[in-house]
MDTraj code that builds the backbone (N, CA, C; nanometers):
import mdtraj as md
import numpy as np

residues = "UNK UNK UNK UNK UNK UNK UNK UNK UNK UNK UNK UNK UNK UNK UNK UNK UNK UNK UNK UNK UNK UNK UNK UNK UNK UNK UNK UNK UNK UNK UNK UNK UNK UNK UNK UNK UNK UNK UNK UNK UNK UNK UNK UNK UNK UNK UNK UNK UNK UNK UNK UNK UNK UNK UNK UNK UNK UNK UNK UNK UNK UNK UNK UNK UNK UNK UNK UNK UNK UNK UNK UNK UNK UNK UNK UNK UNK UNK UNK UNK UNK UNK UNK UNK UNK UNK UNK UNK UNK UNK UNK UNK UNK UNK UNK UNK UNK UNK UNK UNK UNK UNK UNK UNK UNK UNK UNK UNK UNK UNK UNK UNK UNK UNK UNK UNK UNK UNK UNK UNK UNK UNK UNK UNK UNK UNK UNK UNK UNK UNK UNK UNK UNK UNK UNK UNK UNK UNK UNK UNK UNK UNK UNK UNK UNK UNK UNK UNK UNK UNK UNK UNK UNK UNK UNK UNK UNK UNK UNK UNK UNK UNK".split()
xyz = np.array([
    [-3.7493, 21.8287, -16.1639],
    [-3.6908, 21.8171, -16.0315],
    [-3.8024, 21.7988, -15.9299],
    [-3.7305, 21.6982, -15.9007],
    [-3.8899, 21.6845, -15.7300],
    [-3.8427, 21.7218, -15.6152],
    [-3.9518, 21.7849, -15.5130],
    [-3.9141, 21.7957, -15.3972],
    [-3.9630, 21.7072, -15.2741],
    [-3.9019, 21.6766, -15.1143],
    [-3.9544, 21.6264, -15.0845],
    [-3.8684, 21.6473, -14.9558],
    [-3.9080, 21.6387, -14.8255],
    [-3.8646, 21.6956, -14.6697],
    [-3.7838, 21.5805, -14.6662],
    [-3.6572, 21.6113, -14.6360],
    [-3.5621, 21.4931, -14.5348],
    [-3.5162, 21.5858, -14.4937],
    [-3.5022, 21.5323, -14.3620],
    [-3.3950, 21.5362, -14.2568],
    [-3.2866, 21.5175, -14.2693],
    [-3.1479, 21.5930, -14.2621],
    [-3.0580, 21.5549, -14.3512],
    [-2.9910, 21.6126, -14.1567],
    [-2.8676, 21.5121, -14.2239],
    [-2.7765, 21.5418, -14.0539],
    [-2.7388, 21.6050, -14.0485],
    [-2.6355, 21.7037, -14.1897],
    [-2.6334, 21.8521, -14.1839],
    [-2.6722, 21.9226, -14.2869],
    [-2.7283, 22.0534, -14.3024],
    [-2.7121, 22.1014, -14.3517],
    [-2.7232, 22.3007, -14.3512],
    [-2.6861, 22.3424, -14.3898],
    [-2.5868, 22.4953, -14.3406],
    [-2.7255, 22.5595, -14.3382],
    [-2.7494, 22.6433, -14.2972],
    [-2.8607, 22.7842, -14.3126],
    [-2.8356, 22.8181, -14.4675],
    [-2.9751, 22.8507, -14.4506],
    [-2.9906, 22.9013, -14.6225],
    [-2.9339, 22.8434, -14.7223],
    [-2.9633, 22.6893, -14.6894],
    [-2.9152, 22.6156, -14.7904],
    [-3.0032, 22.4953, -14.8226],
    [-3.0371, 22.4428, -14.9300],
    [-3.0835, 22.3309, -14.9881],
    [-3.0620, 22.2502, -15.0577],
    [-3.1106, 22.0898, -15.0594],
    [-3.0473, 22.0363, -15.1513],
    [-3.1710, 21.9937, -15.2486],
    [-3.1513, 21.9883, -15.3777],
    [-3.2318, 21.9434, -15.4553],
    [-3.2119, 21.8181, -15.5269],
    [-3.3550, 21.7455, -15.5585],
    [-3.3263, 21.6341, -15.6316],
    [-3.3657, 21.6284, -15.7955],
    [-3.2946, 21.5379, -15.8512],
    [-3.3237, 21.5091, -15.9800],
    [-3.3349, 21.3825, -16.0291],
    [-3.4140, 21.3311, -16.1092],
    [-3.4351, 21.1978, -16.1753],
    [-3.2907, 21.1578, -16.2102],
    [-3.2696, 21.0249, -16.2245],
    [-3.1267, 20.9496, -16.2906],
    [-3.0905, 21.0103, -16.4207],
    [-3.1883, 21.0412, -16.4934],
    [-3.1796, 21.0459, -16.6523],
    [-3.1047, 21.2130, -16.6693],
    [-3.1535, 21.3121, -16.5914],
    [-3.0816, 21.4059, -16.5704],
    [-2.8949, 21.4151, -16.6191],
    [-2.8468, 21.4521, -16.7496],
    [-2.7717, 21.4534, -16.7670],
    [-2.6196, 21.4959, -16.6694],
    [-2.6284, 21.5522, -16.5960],
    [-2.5108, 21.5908, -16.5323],
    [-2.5573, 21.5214, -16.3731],
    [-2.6650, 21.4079, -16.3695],
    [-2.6590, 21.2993, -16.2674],
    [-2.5921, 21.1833, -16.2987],
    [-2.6334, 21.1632, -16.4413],
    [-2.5107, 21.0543, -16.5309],
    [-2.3479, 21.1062, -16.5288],
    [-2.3515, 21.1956, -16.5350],
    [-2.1818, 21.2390, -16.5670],
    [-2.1368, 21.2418, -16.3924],
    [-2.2103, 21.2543, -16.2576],
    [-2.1664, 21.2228, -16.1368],
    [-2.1436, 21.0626, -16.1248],
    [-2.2003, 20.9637, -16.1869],
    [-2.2248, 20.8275, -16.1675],
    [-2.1324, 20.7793, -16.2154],
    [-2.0722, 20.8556, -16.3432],
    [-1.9787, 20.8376, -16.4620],
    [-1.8434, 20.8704, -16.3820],
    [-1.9012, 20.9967, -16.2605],
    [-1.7388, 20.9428, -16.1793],
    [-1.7406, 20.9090, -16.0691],
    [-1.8455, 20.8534, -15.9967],
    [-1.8075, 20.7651, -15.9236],
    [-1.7659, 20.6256, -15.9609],
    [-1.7959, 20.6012, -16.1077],
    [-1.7223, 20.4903, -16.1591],
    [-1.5645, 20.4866, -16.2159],
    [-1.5864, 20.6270, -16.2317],
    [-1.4126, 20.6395, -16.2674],
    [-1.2932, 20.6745, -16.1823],
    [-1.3597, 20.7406, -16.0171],
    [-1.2593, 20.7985, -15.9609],
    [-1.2600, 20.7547, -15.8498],
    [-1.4055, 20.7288, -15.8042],
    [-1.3612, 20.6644, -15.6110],
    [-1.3275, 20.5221, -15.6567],
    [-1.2282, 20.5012, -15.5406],
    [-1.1807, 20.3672, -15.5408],
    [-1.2277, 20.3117, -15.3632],
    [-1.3469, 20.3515, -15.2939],
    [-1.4005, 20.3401, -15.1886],
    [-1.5109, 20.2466, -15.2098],
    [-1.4955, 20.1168, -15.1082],
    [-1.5462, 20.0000, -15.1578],
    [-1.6828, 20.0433, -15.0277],
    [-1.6795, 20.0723, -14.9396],
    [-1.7960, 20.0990, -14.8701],
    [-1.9156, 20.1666, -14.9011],
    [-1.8142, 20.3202, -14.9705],
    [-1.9917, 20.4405, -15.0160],
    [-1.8825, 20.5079, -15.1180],
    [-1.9058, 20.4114, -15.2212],
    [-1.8377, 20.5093, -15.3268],
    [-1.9965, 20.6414, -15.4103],
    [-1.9340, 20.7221, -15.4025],
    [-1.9255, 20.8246, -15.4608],
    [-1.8920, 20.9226, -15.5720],
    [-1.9299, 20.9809, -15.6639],
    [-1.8914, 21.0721, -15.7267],
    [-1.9633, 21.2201, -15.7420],
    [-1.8859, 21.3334, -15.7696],
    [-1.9653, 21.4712, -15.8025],
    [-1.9138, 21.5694, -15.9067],
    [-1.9757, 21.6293, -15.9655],
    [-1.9927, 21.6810, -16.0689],
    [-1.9938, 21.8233, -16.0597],
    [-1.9452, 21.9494, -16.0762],
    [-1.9133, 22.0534, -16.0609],
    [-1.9682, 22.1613, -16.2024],
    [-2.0858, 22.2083, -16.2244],
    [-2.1747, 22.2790, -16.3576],
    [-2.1514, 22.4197, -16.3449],
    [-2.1255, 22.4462, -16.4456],
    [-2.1709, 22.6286, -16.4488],
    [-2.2160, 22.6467, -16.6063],
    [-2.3316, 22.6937, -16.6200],
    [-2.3241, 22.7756, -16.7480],
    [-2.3170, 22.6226, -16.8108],
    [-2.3602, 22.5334, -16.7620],
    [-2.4044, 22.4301, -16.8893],
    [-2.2698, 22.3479, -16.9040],
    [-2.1636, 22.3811, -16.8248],
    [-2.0555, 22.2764, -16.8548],
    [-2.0279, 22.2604, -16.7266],
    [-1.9509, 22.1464, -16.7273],
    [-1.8545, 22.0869, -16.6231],
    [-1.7709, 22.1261, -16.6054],
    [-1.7054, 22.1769, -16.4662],
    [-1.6056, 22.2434, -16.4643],
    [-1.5196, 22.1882, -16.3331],
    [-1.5574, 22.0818, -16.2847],
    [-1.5023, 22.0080, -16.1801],
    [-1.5536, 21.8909, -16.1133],
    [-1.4773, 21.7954, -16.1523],
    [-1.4900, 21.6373, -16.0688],
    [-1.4200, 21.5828, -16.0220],
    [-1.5145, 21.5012, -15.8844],
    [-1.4469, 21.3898, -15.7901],
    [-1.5184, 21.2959, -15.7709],
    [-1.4336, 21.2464, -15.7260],
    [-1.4958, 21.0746, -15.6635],
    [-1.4455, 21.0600, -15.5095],
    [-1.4482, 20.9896, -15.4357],
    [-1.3832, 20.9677, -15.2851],
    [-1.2997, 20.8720, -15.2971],
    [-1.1971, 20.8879, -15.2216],
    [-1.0650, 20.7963, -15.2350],
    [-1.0543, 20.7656, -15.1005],
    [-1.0418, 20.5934, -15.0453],
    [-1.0245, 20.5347, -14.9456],
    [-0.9337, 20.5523, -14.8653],
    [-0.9234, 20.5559, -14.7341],
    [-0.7987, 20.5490, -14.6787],
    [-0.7378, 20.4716, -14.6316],
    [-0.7355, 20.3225, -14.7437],
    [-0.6488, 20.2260, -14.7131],
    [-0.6824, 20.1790, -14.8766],
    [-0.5213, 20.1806, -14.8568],
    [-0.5071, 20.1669, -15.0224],
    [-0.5170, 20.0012, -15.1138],
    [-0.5386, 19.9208, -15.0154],
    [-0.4835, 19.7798, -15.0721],
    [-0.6908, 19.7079, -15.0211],
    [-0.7317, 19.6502, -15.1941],
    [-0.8445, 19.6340, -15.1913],
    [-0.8778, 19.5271, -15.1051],
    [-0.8070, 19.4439, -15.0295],
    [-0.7901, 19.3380, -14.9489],
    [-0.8260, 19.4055, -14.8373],
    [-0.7902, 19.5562, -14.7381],
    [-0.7525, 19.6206, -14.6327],
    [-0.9163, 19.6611, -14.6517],
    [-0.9900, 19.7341, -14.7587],
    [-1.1278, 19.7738, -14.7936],
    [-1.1951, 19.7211, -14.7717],
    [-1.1938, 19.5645, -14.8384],
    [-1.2943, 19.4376, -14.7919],
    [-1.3321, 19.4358, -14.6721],
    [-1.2062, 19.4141, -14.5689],
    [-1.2391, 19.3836, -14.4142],
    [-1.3023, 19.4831, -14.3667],
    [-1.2685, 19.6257, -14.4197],
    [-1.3173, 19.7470, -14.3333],
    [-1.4860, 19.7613, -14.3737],
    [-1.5117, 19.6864, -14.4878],
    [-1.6375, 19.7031, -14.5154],
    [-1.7089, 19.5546, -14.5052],
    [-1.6618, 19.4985, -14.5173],
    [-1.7587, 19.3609, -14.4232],
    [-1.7088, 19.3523, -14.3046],
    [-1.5984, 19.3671, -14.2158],
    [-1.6011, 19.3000, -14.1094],
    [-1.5813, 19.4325, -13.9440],
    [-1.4578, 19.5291, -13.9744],
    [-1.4710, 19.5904, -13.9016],
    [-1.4205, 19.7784, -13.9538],
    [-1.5536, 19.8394, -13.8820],
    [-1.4909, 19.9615, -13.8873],
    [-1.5031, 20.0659, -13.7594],
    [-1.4065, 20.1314, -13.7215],
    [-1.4049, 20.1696, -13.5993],
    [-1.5043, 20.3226, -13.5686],
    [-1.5520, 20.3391, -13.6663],
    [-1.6951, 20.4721, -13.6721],
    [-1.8024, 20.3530, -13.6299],
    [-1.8326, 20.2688, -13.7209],
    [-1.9439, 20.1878, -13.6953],
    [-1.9220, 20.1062, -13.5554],
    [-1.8499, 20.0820, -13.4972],
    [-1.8051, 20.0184, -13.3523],
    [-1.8499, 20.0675, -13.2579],
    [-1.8070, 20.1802, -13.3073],
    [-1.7921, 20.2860, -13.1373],
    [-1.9487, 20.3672, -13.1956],
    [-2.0091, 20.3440, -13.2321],
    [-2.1008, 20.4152, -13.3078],
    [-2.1119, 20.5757, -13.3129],
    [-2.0015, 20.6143, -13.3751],
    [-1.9830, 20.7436, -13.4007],
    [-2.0919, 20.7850, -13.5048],
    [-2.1480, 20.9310, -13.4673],
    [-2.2514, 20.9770, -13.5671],
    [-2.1980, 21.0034, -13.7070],
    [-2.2628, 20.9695, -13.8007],
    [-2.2650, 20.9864, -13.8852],
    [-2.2140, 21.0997, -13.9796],
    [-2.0982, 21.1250, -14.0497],
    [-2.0455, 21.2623, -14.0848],
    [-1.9636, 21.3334, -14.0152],
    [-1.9326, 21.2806, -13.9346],
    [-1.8611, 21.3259, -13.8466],
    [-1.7296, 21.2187, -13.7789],
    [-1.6178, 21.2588, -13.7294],
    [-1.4759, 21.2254, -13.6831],
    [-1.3960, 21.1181, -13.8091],
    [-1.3982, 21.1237, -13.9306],
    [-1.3194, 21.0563, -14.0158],
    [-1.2208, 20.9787, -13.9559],
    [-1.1103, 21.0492, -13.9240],
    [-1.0154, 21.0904, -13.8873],
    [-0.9830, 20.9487, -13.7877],
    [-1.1153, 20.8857, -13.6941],
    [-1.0740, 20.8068, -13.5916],
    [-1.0761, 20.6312, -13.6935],
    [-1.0865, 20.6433, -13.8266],
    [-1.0976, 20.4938, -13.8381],
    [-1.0378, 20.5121, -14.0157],
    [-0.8675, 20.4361, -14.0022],
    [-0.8408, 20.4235, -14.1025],
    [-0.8713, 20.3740, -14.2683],
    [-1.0262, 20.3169, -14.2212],
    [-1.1147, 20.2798, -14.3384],
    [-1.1669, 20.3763, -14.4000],
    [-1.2273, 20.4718, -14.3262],
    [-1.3041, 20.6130, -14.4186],
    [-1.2407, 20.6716, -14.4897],
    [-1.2910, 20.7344, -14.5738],
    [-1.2723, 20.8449, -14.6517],
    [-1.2507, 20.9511, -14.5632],
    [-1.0893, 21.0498, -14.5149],
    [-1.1286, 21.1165, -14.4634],
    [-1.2089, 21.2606, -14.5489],
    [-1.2781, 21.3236, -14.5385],
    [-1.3496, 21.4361, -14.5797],
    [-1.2689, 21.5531, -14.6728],
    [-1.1589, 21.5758, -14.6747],
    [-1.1045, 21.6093, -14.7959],
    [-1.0914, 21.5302, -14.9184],
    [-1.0775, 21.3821, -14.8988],
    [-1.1053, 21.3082, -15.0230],
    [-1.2830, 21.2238, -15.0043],
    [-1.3555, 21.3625, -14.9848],
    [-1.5119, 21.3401, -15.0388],
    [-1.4807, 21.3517, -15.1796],
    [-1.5904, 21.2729, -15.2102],
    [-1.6280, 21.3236, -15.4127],
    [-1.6324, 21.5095, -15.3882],
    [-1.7205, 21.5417, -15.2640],
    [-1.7508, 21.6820, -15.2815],
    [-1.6699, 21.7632, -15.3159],
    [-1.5929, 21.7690, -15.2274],
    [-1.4480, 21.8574, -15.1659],
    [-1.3690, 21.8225, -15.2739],
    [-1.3777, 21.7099, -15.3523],
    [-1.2929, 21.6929, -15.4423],
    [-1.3412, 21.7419, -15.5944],
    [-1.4086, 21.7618, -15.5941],
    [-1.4803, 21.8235, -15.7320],
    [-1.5077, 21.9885, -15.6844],
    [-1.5142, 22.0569, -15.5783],
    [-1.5281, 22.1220, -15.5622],
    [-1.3876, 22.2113, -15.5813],
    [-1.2768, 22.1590, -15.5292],
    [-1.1091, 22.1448, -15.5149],
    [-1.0912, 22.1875, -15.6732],
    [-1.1343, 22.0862, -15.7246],
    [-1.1316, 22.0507, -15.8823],
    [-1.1675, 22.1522, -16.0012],
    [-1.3199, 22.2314, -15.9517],
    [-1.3416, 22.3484, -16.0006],
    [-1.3493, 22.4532, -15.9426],
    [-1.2450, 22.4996, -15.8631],
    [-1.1867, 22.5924, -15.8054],
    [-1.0471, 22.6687, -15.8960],
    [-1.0102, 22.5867, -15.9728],
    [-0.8967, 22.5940, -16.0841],
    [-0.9377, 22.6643, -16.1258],
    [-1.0667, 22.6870, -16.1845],
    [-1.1049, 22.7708, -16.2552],
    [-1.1204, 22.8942, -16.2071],
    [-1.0991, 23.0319, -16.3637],
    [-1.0918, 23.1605, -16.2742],
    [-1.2179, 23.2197, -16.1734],
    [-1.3552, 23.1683, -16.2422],
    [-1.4713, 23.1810, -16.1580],
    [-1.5688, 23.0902, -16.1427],
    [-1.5908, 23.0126, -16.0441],
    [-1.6727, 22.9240, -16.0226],
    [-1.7896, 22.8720, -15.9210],
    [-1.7715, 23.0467, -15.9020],
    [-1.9312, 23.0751, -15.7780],
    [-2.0443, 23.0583, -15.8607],
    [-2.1493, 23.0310, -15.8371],
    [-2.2632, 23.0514, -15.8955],
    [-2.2878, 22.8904, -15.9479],
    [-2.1558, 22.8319, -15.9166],
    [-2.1621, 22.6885, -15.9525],
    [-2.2742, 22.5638, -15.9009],
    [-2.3427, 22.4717, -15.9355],
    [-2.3890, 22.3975, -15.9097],
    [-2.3496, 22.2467, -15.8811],
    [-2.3221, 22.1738, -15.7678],
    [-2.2663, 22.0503, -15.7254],
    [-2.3699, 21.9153, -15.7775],
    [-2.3449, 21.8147, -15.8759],
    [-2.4344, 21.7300, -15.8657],
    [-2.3809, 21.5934, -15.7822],
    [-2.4700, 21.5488, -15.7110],
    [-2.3454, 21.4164, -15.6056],
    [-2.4283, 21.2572, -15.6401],
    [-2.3935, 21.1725, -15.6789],
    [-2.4315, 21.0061, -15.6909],
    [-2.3676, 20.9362, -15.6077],
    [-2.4195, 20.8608, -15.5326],
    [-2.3725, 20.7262, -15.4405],
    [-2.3993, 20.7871, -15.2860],
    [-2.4757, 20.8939, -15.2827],
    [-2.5171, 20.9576, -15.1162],
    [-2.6127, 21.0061, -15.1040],
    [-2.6687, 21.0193, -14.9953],
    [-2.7986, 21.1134, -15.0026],
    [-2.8130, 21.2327, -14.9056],
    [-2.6569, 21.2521, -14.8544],
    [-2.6684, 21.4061, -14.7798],
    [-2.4556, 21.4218, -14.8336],
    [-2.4477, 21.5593, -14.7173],
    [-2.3018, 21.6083, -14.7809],
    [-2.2707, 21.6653, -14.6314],
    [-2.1746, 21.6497, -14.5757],
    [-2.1084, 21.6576, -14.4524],
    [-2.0333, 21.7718, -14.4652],
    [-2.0484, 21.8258, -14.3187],
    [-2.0444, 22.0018, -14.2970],
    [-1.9016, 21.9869, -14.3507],
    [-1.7719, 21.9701, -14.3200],
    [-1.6417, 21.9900, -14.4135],
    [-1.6551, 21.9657, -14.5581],
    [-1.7658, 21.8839, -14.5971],
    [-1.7903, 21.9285, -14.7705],
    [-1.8102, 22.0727, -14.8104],
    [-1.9864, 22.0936, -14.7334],
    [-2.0181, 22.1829, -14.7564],
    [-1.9318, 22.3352, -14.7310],
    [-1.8509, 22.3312, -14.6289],
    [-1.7431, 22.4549, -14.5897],
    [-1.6704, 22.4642, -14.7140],
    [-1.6447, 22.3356, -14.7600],
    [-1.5560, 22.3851, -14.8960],
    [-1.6062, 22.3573, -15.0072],
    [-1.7480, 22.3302, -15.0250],
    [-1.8446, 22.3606, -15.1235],
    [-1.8719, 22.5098, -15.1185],
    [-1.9269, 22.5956, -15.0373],
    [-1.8982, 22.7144, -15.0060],
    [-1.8214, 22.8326, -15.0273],
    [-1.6690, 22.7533, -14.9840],
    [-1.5966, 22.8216, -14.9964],
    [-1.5770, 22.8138, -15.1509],
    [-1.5616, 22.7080, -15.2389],
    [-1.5628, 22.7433, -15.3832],
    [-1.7001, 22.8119, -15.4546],
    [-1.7873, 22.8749, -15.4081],
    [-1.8862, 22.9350, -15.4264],
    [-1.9831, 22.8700, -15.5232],
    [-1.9705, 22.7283, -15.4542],
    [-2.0635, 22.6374, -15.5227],
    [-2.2127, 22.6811, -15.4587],
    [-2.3630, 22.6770, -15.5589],
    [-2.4440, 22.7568, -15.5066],
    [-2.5600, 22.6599, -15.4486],
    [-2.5925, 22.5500, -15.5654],
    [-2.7518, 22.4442, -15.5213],
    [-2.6285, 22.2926, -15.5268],
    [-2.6614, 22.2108, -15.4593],
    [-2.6412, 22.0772, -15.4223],
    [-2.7706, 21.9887, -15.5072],
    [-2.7210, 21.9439, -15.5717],
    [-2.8168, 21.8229, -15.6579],
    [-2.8020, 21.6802, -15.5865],
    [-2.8824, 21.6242, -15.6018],
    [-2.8891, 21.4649, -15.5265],
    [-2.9554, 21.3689, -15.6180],
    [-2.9674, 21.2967, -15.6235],
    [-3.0812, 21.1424, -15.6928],
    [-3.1798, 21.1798, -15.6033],
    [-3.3177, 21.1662, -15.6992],
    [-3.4462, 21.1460, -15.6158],
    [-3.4187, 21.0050, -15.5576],
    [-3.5184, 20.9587, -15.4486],
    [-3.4737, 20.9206, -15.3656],
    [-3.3371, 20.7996, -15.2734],
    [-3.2880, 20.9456, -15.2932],
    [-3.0879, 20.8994, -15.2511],
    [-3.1205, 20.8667, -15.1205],
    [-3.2046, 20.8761, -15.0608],
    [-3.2513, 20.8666, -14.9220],
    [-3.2467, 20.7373, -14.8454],
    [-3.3539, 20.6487, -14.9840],
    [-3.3919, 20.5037, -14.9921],
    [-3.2661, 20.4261, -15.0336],
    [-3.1988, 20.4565, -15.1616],
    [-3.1094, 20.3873, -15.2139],
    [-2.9782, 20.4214, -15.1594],
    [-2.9410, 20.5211, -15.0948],
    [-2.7675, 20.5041, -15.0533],
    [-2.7465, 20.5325, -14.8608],
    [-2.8990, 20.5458, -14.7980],
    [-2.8911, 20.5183, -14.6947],
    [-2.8093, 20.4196, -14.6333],
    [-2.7375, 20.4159, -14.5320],
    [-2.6559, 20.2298, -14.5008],
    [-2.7797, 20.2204, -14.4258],
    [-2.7798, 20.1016, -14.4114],
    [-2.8721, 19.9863, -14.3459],
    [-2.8184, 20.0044, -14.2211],
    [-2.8927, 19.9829, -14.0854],
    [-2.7777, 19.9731, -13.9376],
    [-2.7972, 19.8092, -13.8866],
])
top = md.Topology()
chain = top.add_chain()
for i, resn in enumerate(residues, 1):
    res = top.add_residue(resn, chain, resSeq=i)
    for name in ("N", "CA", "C"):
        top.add_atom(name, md.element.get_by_symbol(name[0]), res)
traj = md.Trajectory(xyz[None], top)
């Protein structure tokens, strides 16, 4: 695991995120669902939910416009966060293209291994991002998920371009 300072737009007190090489087995099994579960053509996503060496909860992010025609436009031509240049991680809610934040990969793998009878102490691994937005983390948290895993540098590769 490497470390290395970013600036991340949020992240909670007493909390960190760590990175890991691709080859990292339970970074493959996040990649494995962002290929199987987000259907988000802009920043697809997936995450991976560990305890004790197994998987115990996954998501991917699910769009909020269901017809891949409606995705296209919102991701080449217009989206109303990127317009109005709303910060980053913040107001979902104002542009029917996003993901709103309950269907993060996070929140959704987190959701996911919450089923289970105990799943504090849990570890989140995330592919296709390189930070996790405070309504993730509240309910990363709240499922007593403990370290946040990332791709070494998720920074470079899933940054958007402006």
């Amino acid at each position: 695991m490497s470390e290395q300072k970013i600036e991340y737009p949020y992240l909670p007190a007493g909390r960190e995120i760590l990175l890991v090489p691709l080859e990292n087995q339970f970074m493959q099994e996040a990649k494995k669902a962002q290929a199987e579960l987000s259907n988000e053509l802009l920043n697809p996503t997936g995450a991976v939910v560990v305890k004790d060496g197994k998987i115990i909860g996954r998501g991917g992010n699910l769009a909020g416009l269901p017809f891949k025609k409606w995705q296209l436009f919102h991701k080449n031509v217009f989206c109303v966060r990127r317009f109005f240049k709303i910060k980053t991680g913040t107001k979902y809610w104002t542009c029917p293209g996003c993901a709103k934040n309950k269907n993060h990969a996070e929140a959704r793998a987190a959701r996911d291994a919450a089923k289970n009878p105990d799943s504090s102490g849990a570890d989140l691994y995330l592919y296709g991002h390189w930070w996790c937005c405070e309504p993730c983390w509240n309910e990363m948290i709240k499922c007593g998920i403990k370290n946040v895993y990332l791709l070494e540098n998720a920074t470079e590769i899933f940054a958007r371009k402006k």
